[in-house]
N, C-alpha and C positions, 0 to 999 in steps of 0.2 A: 350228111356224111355218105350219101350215096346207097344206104341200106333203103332194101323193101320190106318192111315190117309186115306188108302181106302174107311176105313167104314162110314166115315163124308161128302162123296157125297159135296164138299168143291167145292164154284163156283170161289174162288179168293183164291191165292196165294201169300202173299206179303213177299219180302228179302230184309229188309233194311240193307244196305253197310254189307252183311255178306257173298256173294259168292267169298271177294276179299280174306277172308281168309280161303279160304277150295283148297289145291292143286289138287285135283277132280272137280273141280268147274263143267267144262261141264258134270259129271255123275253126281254132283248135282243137276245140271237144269233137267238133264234127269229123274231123279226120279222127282223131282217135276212136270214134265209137265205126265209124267206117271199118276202121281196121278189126274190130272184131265184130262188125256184120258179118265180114264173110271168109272169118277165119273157121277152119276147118276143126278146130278144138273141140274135144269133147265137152258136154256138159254145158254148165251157165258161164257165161263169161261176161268178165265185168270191170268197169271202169270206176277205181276208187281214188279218189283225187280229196288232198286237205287243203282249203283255201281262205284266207284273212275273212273274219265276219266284222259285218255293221258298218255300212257306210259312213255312219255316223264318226265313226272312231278312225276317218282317215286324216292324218296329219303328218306332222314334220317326219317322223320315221318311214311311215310310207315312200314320203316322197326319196328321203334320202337312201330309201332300199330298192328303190326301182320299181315302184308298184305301180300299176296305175290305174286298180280301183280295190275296192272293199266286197266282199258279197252281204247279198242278202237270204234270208229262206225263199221269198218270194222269185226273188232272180233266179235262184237255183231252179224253182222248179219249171218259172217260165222256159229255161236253157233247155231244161230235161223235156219239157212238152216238144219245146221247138226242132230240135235234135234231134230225140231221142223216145218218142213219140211212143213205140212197141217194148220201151225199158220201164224195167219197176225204177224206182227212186227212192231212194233210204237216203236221209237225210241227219243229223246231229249235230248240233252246238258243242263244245267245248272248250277249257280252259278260261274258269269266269274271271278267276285270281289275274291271270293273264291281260285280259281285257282291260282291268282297272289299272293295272302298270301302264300297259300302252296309252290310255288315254291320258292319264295323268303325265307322263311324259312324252309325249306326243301333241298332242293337242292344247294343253294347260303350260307346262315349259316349253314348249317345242324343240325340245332336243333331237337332235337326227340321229342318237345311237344310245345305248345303253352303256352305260357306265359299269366298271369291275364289280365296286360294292353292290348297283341293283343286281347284275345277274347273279352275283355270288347271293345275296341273301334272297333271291326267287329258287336259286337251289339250295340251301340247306331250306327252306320252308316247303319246298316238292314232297318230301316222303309224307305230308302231313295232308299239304294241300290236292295233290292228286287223287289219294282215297277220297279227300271231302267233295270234288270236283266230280268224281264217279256218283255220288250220292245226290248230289243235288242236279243233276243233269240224268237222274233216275226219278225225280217226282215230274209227273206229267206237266205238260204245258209251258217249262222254262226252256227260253229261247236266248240265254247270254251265254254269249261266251267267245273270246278272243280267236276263233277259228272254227269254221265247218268242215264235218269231215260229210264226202256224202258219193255214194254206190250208185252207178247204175248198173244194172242186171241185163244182159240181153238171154232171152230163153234158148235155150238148146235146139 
């Protein structure tokens, strides 16, 4: 669209689930963390982007959503080395409930969309499953979960 996002000195960066569909992905992050190298903003500023986890679990929805890949932690942090080399890296799994939907209908039926009834009863099962999703994505060392959310920090 012709905008210089240089010129908006921009302290945050947010990519919701949108780097799973650009086949450039890592020169996408790489512009975007460019853009707040040497943005003039106070303070830490940071690039927080949620993207599809687990290779494993790429299938028919994938495909038929336009993805054209899954992450991993690993990948992530290779990206963040590669990139982004002077950034801290905060990483997280979430949404394990999630996870087993998608594959199961994904991968196992190969459906390319969700149906009324699944989304409808994944949200009335939300107010239940979200606090439990907090909790068990709070004991160390669990690495599932239907989506990564993950920061990089560049220093002040």
């Amino acid at each position: 669209d012709g905008v210089r996002w240089d010129s908006e000195n921009l302290d945050t960066v947010v990519s919701f689930n949108g780097l799973e569909h650009i086949e450039d992905h890592e020169g996408a992050i790489r512009n975007l963390c460019g853009i707040l190298r040497r943005s003039q903003a106070m303070g830490v500023r940071r690039l927080v982007s949620v993207v599809p986890a687990h290779p494993f679990a790429y299938g028919s929805i994938d495909r038929a959503y336009g993805h054209v890949r899954r992450y991993s932690l690993v990948e992530i942090g290779r990206i963040a080395r590669d990139v982004a080399p002077e950034a801290r890296l905060t990483v997280r799994h979430f949404n394990l409930f999630g996870l087993f939907g998608w594959v199961v209908q994904g991968r196992i039926f190969r459906r390319t969309t969700f149906g009324r009834e699944s989304v409808r009863l994944f949200e009335f099962l939300c107010p239940v499953l979200r606090p439990l999703d907090g909790r068990i994505h709070a004991i160390p060392g669990v690495r599932w979960g239907q989506s990564l959310l993950f920061v990089l920090e560049f220093p002040s």
